[in-house]
BALOBA-1460 file (C-alpha; in Angstrom, 3 decimals):
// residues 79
<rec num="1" residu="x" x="7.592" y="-4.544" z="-8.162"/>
<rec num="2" residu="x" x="8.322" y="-3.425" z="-4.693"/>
<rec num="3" residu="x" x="11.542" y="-0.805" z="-4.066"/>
<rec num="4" residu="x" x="14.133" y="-2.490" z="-1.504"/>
<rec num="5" residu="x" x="14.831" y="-0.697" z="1.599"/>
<rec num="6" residu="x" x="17.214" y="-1.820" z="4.140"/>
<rec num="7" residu="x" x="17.131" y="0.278" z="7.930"/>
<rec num="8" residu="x" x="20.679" y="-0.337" z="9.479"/>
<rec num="9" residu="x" x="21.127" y="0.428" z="13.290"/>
<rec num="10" residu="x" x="22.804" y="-0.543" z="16.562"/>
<rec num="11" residu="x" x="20.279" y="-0.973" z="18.680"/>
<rec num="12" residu="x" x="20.582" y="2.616" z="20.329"/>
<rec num="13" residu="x" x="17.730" y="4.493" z="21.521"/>
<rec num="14" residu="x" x="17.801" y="6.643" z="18.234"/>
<rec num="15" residu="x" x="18.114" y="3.835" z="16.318"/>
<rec num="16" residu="x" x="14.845" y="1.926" z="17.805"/>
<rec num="17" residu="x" x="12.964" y="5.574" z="17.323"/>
<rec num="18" residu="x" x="14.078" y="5.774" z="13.940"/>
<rec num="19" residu="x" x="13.352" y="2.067" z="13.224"/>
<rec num="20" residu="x" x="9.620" y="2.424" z="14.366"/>
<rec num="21" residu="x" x="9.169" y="5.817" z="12.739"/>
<rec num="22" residu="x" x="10.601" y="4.383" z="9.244"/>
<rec num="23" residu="x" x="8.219" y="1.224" z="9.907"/>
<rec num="24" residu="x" x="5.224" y="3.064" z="10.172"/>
<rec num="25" residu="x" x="6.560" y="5.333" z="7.444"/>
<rec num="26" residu="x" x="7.225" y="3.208" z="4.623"/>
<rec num="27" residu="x" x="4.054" y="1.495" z="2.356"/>
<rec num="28" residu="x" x="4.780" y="-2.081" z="2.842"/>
<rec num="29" residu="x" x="3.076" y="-2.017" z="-0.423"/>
<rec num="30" residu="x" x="5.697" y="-0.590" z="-2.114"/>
<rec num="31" residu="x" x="8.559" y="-1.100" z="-0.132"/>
<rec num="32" residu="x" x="10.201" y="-4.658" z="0.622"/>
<rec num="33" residu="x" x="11.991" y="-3.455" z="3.899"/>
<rec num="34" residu="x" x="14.849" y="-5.259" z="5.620"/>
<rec num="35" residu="x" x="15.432" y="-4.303" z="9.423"/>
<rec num="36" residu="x" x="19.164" y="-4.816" z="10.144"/>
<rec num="37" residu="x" x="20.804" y="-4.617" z="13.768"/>
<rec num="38" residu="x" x="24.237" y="-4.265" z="12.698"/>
<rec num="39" residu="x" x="24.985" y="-4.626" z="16.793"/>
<rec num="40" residu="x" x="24.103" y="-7.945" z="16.255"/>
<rec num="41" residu="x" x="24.727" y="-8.721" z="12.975"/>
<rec num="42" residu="x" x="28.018" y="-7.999" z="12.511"/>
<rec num="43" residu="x" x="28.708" y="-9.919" z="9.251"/>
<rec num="44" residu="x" x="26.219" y="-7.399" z="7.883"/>
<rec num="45" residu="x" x="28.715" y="-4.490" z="8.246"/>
<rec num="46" residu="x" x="30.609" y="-4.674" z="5.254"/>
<rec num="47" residu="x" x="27.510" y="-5.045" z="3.078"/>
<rec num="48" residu="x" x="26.506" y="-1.837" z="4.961"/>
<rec num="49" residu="x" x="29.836" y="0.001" z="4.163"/>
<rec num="50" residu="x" x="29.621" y="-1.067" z="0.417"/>
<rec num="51" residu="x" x="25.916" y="0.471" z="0.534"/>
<rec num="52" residu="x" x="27.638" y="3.666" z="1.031"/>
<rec num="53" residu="x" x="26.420" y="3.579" z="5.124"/>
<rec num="54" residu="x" x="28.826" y="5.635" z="7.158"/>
<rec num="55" residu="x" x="26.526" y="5.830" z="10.406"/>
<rec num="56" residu="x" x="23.584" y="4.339" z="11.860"/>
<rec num="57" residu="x" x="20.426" y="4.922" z="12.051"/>
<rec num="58" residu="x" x="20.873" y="4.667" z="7.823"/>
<rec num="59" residu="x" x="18.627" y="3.835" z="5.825"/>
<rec num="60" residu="x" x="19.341" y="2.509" z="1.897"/>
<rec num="61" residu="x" x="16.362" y="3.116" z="-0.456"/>
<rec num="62" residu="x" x="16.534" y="1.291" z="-3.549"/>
<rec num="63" residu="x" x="20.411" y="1.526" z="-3.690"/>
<rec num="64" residu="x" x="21.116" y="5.102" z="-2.319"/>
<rec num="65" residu="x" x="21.819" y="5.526" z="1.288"/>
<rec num="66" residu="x" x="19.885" y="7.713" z="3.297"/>
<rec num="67" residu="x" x="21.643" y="8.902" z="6.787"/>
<rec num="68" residu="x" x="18.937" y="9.773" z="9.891"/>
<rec num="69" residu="x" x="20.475" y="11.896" z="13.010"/>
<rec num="70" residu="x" x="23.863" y="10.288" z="13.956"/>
<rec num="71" residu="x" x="24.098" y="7.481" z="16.240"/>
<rec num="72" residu="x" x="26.918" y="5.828" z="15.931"/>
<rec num="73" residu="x" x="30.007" y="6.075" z="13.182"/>
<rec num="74" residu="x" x="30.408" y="2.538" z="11.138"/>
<rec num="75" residu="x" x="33.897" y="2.195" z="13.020"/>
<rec num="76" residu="x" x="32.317" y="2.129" z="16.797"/>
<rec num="77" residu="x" x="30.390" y="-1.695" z="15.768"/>
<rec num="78" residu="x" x="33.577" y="-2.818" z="14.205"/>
<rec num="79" residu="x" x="34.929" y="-3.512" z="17.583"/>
């Protein structure tokens, strides 16, 4: 059974680095990964929050969330 990943960003230039690096990263074997652009997405946010996500580029591996650099705080794609 594969581990679920999901890769929230916004679409910033860390975030697309971070998004490729985690892409080539991550065994698609044994990861089912889920790219979400929270930018665009915005219903996604809240499922985000509840994921324990408090920035983006975040990453949530098999339940625990995983925070890469600092892009942008939750509260700046609320708006």
């Amino acid at each position: 059974m594969k581990t679920s990943a999901i890769f929230y960003h916004a679409g910033c230039p860390v975030c697309i680095e971070a998004e490729q690096q985690v892409a080539e990263a991550l065994d698609s074997a044994r990861y089912d990964v889920k790219i979400v652009h929270l930018g665009e997405q915005k219903k996604e946010i809240e499922a985000a929050e509840a994921a324990g996500v408090k920035s983006v580029p975040a990453i949530v591996i098999d339940g625990a969330p995983f925070h890469i650099n600092f892009g942008a705080p939750m509260s700046a794609l609320k708006g």
